[in-house]
Structures are given as structure tokens and as C-alpha cells.
N, C-alpha and C positions, 0 to 999 in steps of 0.2 A: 099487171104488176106495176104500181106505185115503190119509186123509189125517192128517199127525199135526203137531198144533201144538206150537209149542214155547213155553213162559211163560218171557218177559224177567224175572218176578219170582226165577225159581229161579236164576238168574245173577246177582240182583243182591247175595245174601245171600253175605260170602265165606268160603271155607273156610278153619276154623283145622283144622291140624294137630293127632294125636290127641294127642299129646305134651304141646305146650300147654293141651289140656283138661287131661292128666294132672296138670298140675302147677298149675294151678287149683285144681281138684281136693283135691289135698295141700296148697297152702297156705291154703286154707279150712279142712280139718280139723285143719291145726296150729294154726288161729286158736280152731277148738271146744275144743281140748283147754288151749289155753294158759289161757282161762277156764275152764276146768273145773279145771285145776289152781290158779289163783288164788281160787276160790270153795272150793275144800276145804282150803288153808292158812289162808284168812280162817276155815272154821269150825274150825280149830285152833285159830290164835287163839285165838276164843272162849269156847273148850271150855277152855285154859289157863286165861285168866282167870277165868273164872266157877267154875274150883277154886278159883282164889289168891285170888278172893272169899269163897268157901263156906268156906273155912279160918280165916278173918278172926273174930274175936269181935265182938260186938255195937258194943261200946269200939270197937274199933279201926274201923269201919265208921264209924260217928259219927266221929270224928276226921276220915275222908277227906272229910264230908261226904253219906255216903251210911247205909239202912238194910237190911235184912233182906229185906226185899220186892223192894226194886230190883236186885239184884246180878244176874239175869238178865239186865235191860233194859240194864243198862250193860257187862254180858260180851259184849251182840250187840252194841254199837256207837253205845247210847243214848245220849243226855246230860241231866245233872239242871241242872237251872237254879239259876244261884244268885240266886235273890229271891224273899222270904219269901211265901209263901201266906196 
């Protein structure tokens, strides 16, 4: 004699449609990519500035307030404080 229970737990979970996952899915990986593309125009950015710094003379870096050393820190997004050391 076979007897087969049945679990009220697997009835209680409800079924979404594959569809639905699909599109889950897709707009999770449009959410991946939309910061992956916002993280790789920020390191353009960066990549610009820190030429248009690297181009700059000693002179003109003083002038902005800044020196030779820093012009990375402030291509990535640094900031130099203004009050004296």
C-alpha cells in the first residue's frame, strides 16, 4: 500500500510566470550595465583631467591652488582644502 502526502508548503509559494522572471531578469542587468557605463565615463573624466592637469606648468598649478604631486588626487575626484598647514 502506497500512500503519498501532499505538502500545503509547496502550494503556498505562488508561481510567477517565466516571463516575468525574464524581465526581472533584464532589468537587473540593465541596472549592471547602466553603472558600469557610469563608472567608465567617470574614469574618462578623470583620465581628461588629469591630462589638462599634466599639461599645466608649475605657474599655472599654483595659481589654481594646487601642486605637481596632487594633480592625480584631484583628477580622481580629490579635494585640497583650503587652510594653511
Amino acid at each position: 500500500m502506497n500512500t503519498t502526502m501532499h505538502s500545503s508548503a509547496a502550494t503556498a509559494i505562488p508561481h510567477r510566470p517565466v516571463q516575468s522572471q525574464l524581465s526581472d531578469a533584464i532589468n537587473a542587468l540593465h541596472a549592471i550595465l547602466r553603472s558600469i557605463e557610469a563608472w567608465l565615463a567617470a574614469r574618462h573624466r578623470a583620465t581628461q583631467d588629469l591630462d589638462a592637469l599634466a599639461g599645466m606648468s608649475d605657474r599655472e598649478l599654483r595659481d589654481i591652488g594646487m601642486n605637481r604631486a596632487s594633480t592625480q588626487f584631484v583628477a580622481l575626484g580629490g579635494r585640497i582644502r583650503d587652510y594653511p598647514f
